[in-house]
N, C-alpha and C positions, 0 to 999 in steps of 0.2 A: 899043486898047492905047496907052497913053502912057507915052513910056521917061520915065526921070529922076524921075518920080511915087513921092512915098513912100506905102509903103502903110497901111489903115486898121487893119487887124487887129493887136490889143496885143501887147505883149513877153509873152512865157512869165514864168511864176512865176520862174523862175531867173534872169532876167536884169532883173526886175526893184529889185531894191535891191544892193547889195552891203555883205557882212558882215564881218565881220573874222574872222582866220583862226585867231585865240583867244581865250577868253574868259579873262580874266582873274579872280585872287584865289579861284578856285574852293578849291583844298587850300585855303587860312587859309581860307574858310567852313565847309569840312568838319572840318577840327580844331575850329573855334572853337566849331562845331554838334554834335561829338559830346562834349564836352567839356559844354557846357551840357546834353546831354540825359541822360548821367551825372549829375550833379548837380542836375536840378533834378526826375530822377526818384529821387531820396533824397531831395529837401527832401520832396514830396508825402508820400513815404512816411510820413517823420517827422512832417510835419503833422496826417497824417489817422488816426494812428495812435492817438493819445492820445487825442482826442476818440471813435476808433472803440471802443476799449477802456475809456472812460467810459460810454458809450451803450449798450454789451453788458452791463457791468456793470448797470447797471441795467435793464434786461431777461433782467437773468437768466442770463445767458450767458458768467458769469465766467472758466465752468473750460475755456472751449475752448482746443485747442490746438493747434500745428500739427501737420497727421496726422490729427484729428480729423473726424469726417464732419459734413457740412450747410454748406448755402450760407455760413453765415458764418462759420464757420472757414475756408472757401475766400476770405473776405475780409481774413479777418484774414492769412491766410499770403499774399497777395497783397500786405499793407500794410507786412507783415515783411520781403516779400524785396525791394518796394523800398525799404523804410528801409536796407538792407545793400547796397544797389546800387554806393555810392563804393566799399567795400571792395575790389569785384572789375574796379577799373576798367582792370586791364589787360586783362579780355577784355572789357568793356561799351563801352567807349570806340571802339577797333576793329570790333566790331561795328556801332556805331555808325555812324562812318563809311562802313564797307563798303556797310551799308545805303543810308546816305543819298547815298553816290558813283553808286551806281549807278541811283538813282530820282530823286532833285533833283538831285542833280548833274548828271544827263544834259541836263536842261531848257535852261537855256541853250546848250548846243548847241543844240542842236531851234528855237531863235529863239523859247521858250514866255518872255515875260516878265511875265503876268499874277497877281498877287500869289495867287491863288485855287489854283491850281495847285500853287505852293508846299508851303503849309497845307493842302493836302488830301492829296498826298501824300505828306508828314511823318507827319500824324496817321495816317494809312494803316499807312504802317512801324512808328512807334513803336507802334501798337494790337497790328501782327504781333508786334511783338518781344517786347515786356512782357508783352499778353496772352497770348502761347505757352508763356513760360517761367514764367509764375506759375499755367496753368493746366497744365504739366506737375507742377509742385511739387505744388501741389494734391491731384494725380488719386487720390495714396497715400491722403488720406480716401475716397475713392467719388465716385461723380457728382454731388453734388451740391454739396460740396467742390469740384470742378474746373470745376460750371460758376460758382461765386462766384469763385474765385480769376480764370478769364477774365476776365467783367465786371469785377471791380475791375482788373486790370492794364490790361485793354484799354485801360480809362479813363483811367488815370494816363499808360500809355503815348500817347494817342492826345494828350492835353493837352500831353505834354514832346514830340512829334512835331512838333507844328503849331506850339511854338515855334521849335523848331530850326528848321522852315521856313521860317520868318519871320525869323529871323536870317540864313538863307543866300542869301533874296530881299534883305537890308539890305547883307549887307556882297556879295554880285558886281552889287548894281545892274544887272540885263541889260537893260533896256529904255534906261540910258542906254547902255550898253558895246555895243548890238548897234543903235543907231541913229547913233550919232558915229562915222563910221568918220574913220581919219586916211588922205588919200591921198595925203599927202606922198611926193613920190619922193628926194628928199636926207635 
């Protein structure tokens, strides 16, 4: 036995770095993230909607409508509801964030700072949220309606998801914010 000898065996996980005891800018990325996923699941809408209803046209599929049965009228009420997304931006927005507070947001706490993590659990959310609500719209066609209306919302949602997460990995930065700590004691 040797007194005064330090010993070999490492520091526990917990004592080995220390964090900071907030992360910062998280609300302005969650504003700024539901804000974008508002509006850029309208832009999609609007984009894919013209060409979707070009393309049906000419396959024949002029007269569908929403309400209507078969997968592509569950596409089309899927491209409709998010073309009308800005409208309802007081509950879409909130939602939004609610969402994304309590799933990305949480990340940084957690010490998760790997940009992957982000955009997968964005796309994740936004897949839940878009695809839920456009394949409940849907469902009033029949099944086959509601499963188009899913896939296309999933979709749209799942792409405006993995932005937002990507935005929220941009502006809280946590791998710089959760390895610079300040130890300043004055």
């Amino acid at each position: 036995m040797t007194s005064g000898a330090q010993s070999e065996t490492p520091l526990p996980a917990y004592a080995t770095t220390p964090r900071p005891k907030r992360v910062k800018r998280i609300r302005l990325a969650l504003a700024v993230s539901s804000f974008a996923a508002c509006l850029s699941v309208t832009l999609m809408g609007f984009i894919f909607l013209g060409p979707m209803q070009m393309a049906f046209g000419v396959m024949g599929f002029a007269e569908l409508g929403v309400g209507q049965s078969g997968f592509a009228s569950g596409v089309q009420t899927a491209f409709q509801l998010a073309s009308l997304n800005f409208f309802l931006f007081f509950i879409t927005v909130p939602g939004a964030a609610l969402a994304l507070g309590l799933s990305v947001g949480r990340l940084p706490h957690r010490g998760i700072t790997a940009l992957m993590a982000y955009l997968r659990w964005g796309a994740i959310w936004g897949a839940v949220l878009v695809g839920g609500t456009t394949f409940g719209f849907a469902l009033f066609g029949g099944a086959a309606s509601a499963a188009g209306g899913l896939v296309a919302g999933a979709a749209i949602g799942g792409a405006a998801g993995g932005f937002c997460g990507f935005l929220m990995h941009r502006i809280v930065s946590p791998a710089r914010q959760l390895t610079e700590v300040d130890l300043s004691v004055f």
